[in-house]
N, C-alpha and C positions, 0 to 999 in steps of 0.2 A: 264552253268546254266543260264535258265533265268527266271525274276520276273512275275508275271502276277497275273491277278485276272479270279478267277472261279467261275461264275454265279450259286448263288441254290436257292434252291426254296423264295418266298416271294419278288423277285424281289431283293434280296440280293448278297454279292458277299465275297469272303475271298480271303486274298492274300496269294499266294502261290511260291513256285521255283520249276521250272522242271528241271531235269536235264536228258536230252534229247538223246537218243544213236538210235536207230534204233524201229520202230515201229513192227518191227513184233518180239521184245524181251518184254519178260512180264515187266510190271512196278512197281517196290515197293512202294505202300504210307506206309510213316510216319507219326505215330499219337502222337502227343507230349504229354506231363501228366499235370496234374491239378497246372493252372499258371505259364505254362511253356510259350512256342510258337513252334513254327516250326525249331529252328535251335538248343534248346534245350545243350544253353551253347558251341555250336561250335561239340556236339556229335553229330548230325543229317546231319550237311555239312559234316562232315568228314563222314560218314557211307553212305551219298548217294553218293559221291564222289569214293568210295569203293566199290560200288553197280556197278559204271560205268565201273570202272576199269574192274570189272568180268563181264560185261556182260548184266547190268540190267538197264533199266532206270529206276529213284527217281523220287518221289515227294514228297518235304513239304509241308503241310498250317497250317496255323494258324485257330484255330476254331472260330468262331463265338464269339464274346466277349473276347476274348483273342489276345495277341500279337500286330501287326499292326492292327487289326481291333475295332470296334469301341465297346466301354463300352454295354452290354447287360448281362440280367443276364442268364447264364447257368444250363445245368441240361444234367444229361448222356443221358436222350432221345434227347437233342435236339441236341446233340453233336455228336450221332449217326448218325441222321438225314445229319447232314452236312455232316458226312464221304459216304453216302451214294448215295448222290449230286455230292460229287467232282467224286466216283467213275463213276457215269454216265455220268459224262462229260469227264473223261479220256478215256470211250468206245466209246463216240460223238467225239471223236482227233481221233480215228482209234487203238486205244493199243486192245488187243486181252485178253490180261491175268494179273490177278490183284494176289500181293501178302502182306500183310497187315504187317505194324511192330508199336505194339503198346507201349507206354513206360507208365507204373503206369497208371494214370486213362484214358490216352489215348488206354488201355490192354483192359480196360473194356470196353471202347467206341466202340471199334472194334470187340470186342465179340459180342455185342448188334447190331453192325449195319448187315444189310442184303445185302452183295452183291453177287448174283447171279456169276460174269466173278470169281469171286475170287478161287485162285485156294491151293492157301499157307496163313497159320495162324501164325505170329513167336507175342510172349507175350515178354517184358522185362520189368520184375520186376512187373507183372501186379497188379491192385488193383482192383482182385477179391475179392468176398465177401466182397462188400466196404461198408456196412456200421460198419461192424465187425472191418475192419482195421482200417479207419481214426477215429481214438481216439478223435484229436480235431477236429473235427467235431461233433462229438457225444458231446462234452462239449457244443455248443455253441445251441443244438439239443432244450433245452429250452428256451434260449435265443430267438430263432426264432419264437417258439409258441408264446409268450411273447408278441411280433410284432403288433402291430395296423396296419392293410393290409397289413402283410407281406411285410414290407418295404424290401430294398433290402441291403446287407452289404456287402460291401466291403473288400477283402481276399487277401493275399499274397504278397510278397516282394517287396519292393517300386521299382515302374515303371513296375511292371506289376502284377497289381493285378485284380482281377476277382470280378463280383458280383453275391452274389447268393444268395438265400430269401432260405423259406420252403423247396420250391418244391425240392431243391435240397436234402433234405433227403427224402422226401417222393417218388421220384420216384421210379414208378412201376418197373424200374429194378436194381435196386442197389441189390437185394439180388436175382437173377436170377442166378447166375452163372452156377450152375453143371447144370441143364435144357441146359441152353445155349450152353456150352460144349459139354453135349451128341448129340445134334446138327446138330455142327458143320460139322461132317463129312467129312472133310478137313485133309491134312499132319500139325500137329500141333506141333508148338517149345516153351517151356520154357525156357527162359534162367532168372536167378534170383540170388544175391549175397547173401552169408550164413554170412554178416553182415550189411544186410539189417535192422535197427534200425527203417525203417518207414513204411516200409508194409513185414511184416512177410513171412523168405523163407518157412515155416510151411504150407502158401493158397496155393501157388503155387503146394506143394510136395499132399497139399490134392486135388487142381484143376488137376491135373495130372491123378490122380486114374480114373477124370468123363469124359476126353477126348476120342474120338473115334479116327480110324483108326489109321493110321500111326502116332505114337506121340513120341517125345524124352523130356526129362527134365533134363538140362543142368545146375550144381549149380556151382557157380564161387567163388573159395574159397577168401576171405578176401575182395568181393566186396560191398558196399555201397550201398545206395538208388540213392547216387550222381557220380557211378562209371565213371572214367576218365582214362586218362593215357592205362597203358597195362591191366588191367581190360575191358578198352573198347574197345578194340582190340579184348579180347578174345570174348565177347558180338559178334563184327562185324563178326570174323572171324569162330566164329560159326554157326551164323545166317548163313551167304555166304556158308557155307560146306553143311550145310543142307538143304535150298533151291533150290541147286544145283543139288540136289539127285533126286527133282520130279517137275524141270520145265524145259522148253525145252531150 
């Protein structure tokens, strides 16, 4: 594995780790979830680490405003934007074939972003239909109008919290999903825990229905928002079975 930074647009840059096996094998980005980072509690090392073992080169980053990078405020278009960056510069390295694993709002980030090489969709736990799902979100939804210039406020678990004004309810794609889906037109994976307590296995079983082609949905009985341990084993080693079915 190694550290690096990956140049995107605005003359900016995110840090990221590749873990590195052979270029002419497709590569998985990981997209981590809302005030998460890139290694996503030690679940993202361990699963691209797992990626290697079978076959596939990883990469994490950190998005834009999150993790090791610097305070900015976010919003699902801009976050898309980044995924869509790093994907262009993994094809500027020589990788051939891109396969996407998104976790909660990093599910929807990757739904929204556009990349062309991509060849596989895998969703965990995704936060489709997001404005429907983040409940406190939705509370603080007046609070924000409220705002003299939309100042920006500050969000999530101390040492690594996120900013995000308005814009981040109001973006034009927070309630895109089944459009996006129908889409996609890709080999697409749900995988989602049925005690999921923070974004409902309910979107998923209904995001399912508006999927095209080749699609599976995968529920994980007694798994969490935070699933770890042999929960997230089954997450990896589903993910890895499936994958495996339509990439070279």
């Amino acid at each position: 594995m190694s550290e690096i930074l990956i140049p995107i647009r605005d003359n900016k840059s995110v840090y990221a780790n590749i873990y590195h096996l052979d270029y002419n094998k497709p590569i998985v980005i990981l997209c981590h979830g809302f005030t998460g980072d890139q290694h996503e509690h030690g679940r993202f090392d361990l699963t691209s680490t797992e990626l290697n073992k079978n076959g596939y080169n990883a990469l994490t980053f950190d998005f834009l405003g999150s993790g090791k990078n610097k305070r900015e405020v976010i919003t699902l278009t801009g976050q898309a934007e980044n995924l869509e960056d790093v994907s262009k510069w993994v094809i500027s390295e020589g990788y051939k074939e891109i396969i996407t694993i998104g976790l909660s709002f990093g599910g929807m980030t990757s739904l929204v972003a556009k990349i062309p090489e991509r060849k596989i969709a895998v969703f965990w736990a995704p936060a489709f239909y997001f404005n429907r799902q983040f409940s406190f979100i939705q509370r603080l939804k007046f609070k924000f109008a409220s705002i003299v210039g939309k100042t920006p406020i500050e969000i999530g678990p101390e040492g690594n919290t996120v900013l995000i004004d308005y814009n981040f309810m109001s973006d034009k794609n927070n309630d895109n999903t089944n459009v996006l889906l129908e889409k996609l037109n890709i080999p697409t994976l749900i995988v989602h825990g049925d005690a999921d307590k923070t974004i409902s296995v309910e979107t998923s079983e209904e995001a399912f229905r508006h999927a095209n082609n080749e699609k599976k949905l995968v529920v994980v009985k007694g798994a969490d928002h935070g699933f770890k341990d042999t929960y997230l084993r089954e997450f990896i080693n589903t993910t890895i079975e499936f994958i495996g079915t339509f990439s070279r």
